[in-house]
C-alpha positions as CSV (number, residue, x, y, z in Angstrom):
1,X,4.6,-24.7,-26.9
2,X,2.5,-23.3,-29.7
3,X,0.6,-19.7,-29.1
4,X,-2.5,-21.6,-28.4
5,X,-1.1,-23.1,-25.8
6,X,0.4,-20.7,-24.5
7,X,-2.8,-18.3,-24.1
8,X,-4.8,-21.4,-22.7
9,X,-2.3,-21.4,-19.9
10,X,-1.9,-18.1,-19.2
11,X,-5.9,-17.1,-18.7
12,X,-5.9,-20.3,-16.3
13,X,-3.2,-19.2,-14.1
14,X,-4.6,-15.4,-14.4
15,X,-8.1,-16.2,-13.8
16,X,-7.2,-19.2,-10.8
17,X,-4.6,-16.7,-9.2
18,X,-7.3,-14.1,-9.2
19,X,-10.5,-16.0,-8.2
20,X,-9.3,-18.9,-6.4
21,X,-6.5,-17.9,-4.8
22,X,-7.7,-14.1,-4.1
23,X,-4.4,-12.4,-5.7
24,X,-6.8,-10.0,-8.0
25,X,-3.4,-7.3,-8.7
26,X,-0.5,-10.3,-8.8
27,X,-2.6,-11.7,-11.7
28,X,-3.4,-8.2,-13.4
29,X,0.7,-7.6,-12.6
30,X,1.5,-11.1,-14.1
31,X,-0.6,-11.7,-16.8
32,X,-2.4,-8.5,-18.2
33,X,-1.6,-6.3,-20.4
34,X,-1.7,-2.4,-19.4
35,X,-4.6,-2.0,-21.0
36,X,-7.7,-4.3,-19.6
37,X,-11.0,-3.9,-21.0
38,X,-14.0,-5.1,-19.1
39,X,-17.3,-6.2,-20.6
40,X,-19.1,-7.0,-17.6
41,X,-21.7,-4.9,-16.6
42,X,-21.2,-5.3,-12.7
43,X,-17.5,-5.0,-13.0
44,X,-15.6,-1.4,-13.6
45,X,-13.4,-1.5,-16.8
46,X,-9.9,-1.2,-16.0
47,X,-7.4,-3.1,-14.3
48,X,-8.7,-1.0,-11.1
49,X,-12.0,-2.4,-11.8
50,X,-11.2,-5.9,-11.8
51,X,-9.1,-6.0,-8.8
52,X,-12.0,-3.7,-6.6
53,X,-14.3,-6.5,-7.7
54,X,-12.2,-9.6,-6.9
55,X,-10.9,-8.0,-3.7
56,X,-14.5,-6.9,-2.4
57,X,-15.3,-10.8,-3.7
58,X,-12.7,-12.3,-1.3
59,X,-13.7,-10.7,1.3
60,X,-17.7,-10.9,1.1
61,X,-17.5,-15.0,-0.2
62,X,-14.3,-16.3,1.4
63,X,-13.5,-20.2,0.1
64,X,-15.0,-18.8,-3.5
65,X,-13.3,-21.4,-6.3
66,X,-14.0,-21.3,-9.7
67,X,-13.6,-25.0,-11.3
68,X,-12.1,-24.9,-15.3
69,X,-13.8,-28.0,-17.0
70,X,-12.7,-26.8,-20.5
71,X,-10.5,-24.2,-21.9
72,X,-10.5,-23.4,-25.8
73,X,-8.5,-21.2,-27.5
74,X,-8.6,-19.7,-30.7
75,X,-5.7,-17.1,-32.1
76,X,-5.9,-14.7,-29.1
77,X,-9.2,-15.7,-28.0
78,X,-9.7,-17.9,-24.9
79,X,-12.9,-19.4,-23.7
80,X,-13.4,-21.3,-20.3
81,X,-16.3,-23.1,-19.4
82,X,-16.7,-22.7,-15.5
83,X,-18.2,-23.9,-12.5
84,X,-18.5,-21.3,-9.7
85,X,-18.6,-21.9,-5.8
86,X,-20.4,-18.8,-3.6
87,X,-20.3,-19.9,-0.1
88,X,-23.7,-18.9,0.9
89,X,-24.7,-18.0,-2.4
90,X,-25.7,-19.4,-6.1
91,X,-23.5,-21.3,-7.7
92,X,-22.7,-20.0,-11.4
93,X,-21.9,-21.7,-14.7
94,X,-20.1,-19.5,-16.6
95,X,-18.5,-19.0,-19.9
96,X,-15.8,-16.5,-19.6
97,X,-14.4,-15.5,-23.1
98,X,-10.5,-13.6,-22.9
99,X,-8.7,-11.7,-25.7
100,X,-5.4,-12.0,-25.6
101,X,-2.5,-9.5,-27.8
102,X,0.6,-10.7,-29.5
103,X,2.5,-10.9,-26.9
104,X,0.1,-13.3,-24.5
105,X,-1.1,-10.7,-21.9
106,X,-4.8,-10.3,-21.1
107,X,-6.3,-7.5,-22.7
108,X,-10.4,-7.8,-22.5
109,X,-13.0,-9.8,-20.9
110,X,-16.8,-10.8,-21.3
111,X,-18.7,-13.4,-19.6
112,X,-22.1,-15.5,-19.4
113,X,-23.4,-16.7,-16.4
114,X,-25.9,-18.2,-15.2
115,X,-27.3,-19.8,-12.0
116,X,-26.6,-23.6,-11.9
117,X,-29.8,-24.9,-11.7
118,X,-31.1,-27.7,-8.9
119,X,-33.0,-29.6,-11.6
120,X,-33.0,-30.1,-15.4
121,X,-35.4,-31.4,-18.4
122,X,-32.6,-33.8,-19.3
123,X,-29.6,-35.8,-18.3
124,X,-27.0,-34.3,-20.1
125,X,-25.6,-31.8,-17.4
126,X,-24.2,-28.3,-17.6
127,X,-20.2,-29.6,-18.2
């Protein structure tokens, strides 16, 4: 399996164990390195941050899912393009961009979002 692959892997497993199935510190255990920065401005940096976040997350939106409809990679760089499920809230689309080191552990984070909207100008879609 080349690196690419590799990293493409990894940041879906990290990212579904944390968001999907609620497991925010088994995927920072699994899959990060010991160094996680965070570029999100609602989110702490830190690997503390990001589980607070995700475990406060699982508890306020329970049945959250985040759906991967693409996943590119480039060197240690992975991007995911997203759809997000809030029970009782917006859905998001989301580009989440991961950095990865050497060794394929998670080492940074930034993110897009936006709220998926009910109506577009064309027919083209968001995915």
């Amino acid at each position: 399996m080349s690196d690419l692959e590799r990293n493409k892997k990894t940041v879906v497993a990290f990212y579904d164990m944390a968001f999907n199935q609620s497991r925010p510190r088994e995927a920072m255990d699994l899959y990060a390195s010991a160094e996680y920065i965070q570029h999100n401005p609602g989110v702490k940096d830190g690997k503390d941050g990001f589980i607070a976040y995700f475990e406060e997350m699982a508890r306020r939106y329970p049945g959250k899912r985040v759906h991967f409809k693409r996943a590119l990679a480039d060197g240690n760089f992975v991007v995911l393009h997203c759809f997000q499920e809030w029970p009782g809230d917006d859905d998001w689309v989301g580009i989440d961009i991961f950095r990865l080191d050497d060794a394929g552990k998670v080492v940074e984070h930034w993110d897009v979002l936006q709220v998926a909207p009910e109506t577009s100008a064309n027919d083209n879609g968001m995915f």
